[in-house]
DSSP file (Angstrom, degrees, kcal/mol; ACC not computed):
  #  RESIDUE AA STRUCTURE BP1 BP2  ACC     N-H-->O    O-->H-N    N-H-->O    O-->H-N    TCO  KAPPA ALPHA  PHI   PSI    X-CA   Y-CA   Z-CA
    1    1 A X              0   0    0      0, 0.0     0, 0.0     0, 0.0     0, 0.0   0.000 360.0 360.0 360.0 103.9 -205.9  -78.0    7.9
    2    2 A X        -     0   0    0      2,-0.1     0, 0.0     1,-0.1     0, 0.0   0.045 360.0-142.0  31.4 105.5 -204.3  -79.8    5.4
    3    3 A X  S    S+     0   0    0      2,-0.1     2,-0.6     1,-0.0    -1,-0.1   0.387  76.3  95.9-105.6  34.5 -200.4  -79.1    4.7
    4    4 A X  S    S-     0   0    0      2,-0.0     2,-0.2     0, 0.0    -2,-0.1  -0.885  78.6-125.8-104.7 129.3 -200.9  -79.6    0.7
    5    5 A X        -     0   0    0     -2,-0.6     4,-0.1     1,-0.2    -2,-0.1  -0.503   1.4-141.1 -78.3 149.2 -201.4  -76.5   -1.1
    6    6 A X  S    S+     0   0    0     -2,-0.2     2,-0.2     2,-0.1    -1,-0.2   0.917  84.9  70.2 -76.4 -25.2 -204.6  -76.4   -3.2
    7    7 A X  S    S-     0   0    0      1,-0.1    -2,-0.1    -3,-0.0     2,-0.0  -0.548 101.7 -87.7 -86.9 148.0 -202.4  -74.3   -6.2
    8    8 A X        -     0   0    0     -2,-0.2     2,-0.2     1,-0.1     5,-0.1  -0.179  35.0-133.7   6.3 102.5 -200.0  -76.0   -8.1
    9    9 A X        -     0   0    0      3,-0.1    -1,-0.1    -4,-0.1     0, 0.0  -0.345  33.6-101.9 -88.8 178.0 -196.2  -76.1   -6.8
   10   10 A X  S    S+     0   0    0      1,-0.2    -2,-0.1    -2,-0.2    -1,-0.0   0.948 122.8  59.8 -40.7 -74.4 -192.9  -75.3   -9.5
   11   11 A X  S    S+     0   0    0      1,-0.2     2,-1.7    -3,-0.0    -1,-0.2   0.609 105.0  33.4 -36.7 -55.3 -192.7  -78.8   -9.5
   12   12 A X  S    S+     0   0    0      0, 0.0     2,-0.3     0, 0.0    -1,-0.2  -0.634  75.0 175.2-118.2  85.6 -196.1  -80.4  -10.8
   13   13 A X        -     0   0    0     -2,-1.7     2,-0.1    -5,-0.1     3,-0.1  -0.813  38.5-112.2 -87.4 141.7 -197.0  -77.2  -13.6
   14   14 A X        -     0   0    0     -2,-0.3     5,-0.0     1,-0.2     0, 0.0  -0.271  43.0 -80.7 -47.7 149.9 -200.4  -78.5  -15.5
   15   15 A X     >  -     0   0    0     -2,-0.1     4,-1.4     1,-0.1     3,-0.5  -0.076  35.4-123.3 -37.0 151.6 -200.1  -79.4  -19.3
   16   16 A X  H  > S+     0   0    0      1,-0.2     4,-1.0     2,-0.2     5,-0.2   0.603 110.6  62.9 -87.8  -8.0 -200.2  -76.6  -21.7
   17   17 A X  H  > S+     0   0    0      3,-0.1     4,-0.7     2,-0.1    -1,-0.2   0.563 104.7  40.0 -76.6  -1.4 -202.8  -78.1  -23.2
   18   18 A X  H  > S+     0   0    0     -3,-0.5     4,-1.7     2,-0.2    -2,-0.2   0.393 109.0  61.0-111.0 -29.7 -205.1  -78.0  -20.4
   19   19 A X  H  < S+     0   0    0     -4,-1.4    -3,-0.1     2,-0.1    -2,-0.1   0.893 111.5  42.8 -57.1 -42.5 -204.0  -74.4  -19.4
   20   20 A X  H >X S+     0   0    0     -4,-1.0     3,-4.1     2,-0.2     4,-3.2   0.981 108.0  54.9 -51.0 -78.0 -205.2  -73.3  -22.9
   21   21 A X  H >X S+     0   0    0     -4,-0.7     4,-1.5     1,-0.3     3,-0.8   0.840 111.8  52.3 -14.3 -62.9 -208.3  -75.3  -22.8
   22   22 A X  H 3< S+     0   0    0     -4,-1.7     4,-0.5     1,-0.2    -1,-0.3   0.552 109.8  43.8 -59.4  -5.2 -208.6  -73.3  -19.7
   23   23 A X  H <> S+     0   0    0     -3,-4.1     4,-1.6     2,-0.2    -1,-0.2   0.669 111.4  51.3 -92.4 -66.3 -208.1  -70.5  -21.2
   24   24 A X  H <X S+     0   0    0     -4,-3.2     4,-0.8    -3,-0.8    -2,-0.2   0.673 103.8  56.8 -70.7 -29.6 -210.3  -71.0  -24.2
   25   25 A X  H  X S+     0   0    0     -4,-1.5     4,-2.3    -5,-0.3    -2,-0.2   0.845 110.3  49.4 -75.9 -52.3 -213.7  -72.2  -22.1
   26   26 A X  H  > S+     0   0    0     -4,-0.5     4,-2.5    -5,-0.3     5,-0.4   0.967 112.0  45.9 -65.0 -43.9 -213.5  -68.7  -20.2
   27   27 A X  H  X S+     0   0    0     -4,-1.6     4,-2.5     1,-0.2     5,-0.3   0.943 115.0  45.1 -64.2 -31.6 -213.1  -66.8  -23.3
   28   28 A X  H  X S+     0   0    0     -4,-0.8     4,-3.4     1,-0.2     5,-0.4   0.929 113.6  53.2 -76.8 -45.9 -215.9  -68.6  -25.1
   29   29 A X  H  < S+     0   0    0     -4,-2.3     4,-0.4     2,-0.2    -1,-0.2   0.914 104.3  51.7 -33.6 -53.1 -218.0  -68.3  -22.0
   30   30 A X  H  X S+     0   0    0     -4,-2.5     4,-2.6     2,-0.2    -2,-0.2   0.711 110.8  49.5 -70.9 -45.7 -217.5  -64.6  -21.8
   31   31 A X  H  X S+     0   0    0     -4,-2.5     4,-2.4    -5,-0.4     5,-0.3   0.920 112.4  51.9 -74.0 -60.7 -218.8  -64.3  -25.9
   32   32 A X  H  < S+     0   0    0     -4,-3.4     4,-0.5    -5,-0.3    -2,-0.2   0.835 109.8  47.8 -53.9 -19.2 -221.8  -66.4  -24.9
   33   33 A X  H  > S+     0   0    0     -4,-0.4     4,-2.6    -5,-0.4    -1,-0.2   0.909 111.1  47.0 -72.5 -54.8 -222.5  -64.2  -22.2
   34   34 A X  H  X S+     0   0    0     -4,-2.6     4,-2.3     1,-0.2     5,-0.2   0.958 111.3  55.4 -54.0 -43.0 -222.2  -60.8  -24.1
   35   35 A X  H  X S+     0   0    0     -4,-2.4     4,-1.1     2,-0.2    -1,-0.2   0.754 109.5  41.6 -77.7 -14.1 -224.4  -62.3  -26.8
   36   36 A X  H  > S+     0   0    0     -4,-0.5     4,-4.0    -5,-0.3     5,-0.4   0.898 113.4  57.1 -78.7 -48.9 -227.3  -63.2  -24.5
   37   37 A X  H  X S+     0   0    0     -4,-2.6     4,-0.9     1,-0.3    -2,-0.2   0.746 109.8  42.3 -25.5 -51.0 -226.9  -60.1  -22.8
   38   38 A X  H >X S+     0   0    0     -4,-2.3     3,-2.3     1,-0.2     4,-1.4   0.974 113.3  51.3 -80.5 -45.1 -227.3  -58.2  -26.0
   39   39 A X  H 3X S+     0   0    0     -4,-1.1     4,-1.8     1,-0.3     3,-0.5   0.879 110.2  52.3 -74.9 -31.3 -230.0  -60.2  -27.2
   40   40 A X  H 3X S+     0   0    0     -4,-4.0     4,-1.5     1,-0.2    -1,-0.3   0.810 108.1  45.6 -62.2 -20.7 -231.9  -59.8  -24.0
   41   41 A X  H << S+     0   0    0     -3,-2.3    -2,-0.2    -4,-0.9    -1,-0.2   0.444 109.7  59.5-114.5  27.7 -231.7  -56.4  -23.8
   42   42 A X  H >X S+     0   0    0     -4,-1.4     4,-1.5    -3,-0.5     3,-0.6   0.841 106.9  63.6 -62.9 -54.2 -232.9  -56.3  -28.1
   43   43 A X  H 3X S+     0   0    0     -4,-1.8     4,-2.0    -5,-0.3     3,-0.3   0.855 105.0  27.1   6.9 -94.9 -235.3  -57.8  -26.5
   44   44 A X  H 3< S+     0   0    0     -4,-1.5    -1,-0.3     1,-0.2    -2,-0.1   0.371 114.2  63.7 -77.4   8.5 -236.6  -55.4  -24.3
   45   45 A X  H X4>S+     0   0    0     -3,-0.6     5,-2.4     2,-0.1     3,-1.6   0.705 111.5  40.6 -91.5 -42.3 -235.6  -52.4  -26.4
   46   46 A X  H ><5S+     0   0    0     -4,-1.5     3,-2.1     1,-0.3    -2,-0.2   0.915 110.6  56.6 -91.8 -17.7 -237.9  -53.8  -29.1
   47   47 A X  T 3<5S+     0   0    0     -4,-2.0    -1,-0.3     1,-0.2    -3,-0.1   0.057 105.4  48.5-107.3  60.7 -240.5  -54.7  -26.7
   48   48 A X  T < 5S-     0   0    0     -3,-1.6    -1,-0.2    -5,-0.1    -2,-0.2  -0.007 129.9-105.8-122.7  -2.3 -240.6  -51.2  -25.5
   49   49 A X  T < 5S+     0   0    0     -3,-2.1     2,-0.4    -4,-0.1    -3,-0.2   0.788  72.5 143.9  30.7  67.2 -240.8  -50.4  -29.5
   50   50 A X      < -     0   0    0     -5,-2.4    -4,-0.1    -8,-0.2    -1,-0.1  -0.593  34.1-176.2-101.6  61.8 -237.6  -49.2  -30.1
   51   51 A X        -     0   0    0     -2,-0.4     2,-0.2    -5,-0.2    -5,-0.0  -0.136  20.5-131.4 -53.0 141.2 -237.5  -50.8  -33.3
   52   52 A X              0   0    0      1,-0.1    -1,-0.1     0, 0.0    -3,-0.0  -0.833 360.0 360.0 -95.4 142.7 -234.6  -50.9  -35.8
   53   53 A X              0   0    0     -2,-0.2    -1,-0.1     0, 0.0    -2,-0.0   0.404 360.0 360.0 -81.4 360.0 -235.0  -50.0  -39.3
């Protein structure tokens, strides 16, 4: 074991541009997810023929 912690100390804080980034790649993740998710289950709604008019 190692005596360097894997997080972060006071001392050496990440950029705040790279916290965002991080920030911004989850969120966008999270919208690409819901929208296959819905389109998968359009998907099997329509081919169950639960069509929309």
């Amino acid at each position: 074991m190692s005596g360097r912690s894997p997080l972060p100390s006071e001392g050496e804080k990440k950029p705040l541009w790279k916290r965002l980034g991080w920030l911004v790649v989850i969120y966008a993740g999270s919208i690409v997810a819901l929208g296959i998710f819905a389109m998968l289950i359009r998907l099997f709604m329509t081919a169950a023929g639960m069509k929309s008019h």
